[in-house]
N, C-alpha and C positions, 0 to 999 in steps of 0.2 A: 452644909450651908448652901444655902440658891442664891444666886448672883441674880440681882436686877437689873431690867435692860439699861438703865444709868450707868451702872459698873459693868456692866460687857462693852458697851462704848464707850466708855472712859477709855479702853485700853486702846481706842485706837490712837488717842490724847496723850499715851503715855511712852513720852518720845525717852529715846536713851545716848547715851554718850559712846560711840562706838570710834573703835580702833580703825581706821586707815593705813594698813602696810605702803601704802604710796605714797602718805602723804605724811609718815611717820608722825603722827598726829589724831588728838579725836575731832568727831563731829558727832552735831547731835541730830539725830533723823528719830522721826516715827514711822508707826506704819500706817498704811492704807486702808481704808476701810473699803467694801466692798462696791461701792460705788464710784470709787474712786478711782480703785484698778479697773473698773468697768470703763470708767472714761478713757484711761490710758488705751485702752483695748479696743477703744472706736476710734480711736486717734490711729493707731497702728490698722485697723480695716479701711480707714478712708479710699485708703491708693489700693482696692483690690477690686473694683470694678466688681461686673456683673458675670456671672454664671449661669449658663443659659443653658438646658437640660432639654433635650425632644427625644419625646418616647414613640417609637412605630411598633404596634402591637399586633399579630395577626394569628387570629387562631386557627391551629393545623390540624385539632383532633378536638374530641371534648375535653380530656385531661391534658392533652400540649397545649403550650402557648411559646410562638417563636417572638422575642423581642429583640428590636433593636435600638439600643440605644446611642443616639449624640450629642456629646456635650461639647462644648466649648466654654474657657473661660481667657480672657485677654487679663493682663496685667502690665502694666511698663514697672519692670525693676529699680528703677531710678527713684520715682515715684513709693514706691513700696521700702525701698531702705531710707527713704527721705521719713518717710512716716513714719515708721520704727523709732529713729532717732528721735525725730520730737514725740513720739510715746513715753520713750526711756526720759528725756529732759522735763516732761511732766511729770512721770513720777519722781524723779529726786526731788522737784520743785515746792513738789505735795507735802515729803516726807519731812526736804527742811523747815518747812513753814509751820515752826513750834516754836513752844517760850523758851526751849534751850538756848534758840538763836536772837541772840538782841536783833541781827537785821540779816533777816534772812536772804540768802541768795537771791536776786532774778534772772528770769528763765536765759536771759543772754550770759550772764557772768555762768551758769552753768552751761551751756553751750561755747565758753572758750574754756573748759578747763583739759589738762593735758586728758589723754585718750585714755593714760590706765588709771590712772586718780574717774574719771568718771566711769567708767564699765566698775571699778568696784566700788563706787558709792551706788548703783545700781544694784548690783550684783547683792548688799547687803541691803538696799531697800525693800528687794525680792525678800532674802530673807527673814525680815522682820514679819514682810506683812503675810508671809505662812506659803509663799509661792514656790516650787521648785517645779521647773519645768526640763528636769532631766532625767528624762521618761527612758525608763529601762525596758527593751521588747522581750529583751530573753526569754524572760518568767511566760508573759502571754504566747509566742511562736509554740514555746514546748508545751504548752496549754491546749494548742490549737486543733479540732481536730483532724484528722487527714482523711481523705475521699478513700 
């Protein structure tokens, strides 16, 4: 059977009743579609400013080339976890905002909820909407190859 593009986005629609260990209770979240987490994703880049790359190039031979590179990149940390956070408060926001919920959250009642009740309604919005970013190097280092 082939899925129409109707029914491949339907599933972003198709929110579920999921377990909360913190809050010994369900809630019902969906996942993200890919635009969605895109936003959350410019939300979390706002506070990372500019990156500024200069290259000094000079050639020593036909086949050498000595390069020097400088970059600089500034960031205020305060700035950068401030952003993350309303990242993260946008996407729960995104994921409650289903017919499972008569009234759904808003973004401030998510933003007072206790700290481990929201890292793992995150935590499971990640995993609905297909995201794990707990990126193994092992496999790639032993991969890698040596000079």
């Amino acid at each position: 059977m082939v899925l129409t593009i109707e029914e491949i986005l339907n599933g972003v629609e198709d929110y579920k009743e999921i377990y909360l260990e913190s809050l010994e209770d369900t809630v019902f979240l969906r996942p993200l579609s890919k635009g969605e987490w895109e936003k959350t994703n410019s939300i979390r880049q706002e506070s990372l400013g500019d990156y500024v790359t200069n290259e000094k190039a000079q050639a020593v031979s036909r086949n050498q080339r000595v390069s020097n590179i400088e970059s600089q990149l500034k960031f205020n940390i305060k700035q950068n976890a401030d952003a993350d956070f309303k990242a993260q408060v946008e996407a729960i926001f995104i994921s409650c905002d289903n017919p499972g919920n008569e009234k759904p959250p808003k973004r401030t009642d998510i933003e007072k909820l206790p700290a481990g009740i929201f890292d793992e309604m995150y935590e499971k919005v990640k995993e609905l909407t297909g995201i794990d970013d707990d990126v193994v190097l092992e496999d790639d280092v032993e991969d890698f190859p040596e000079n």
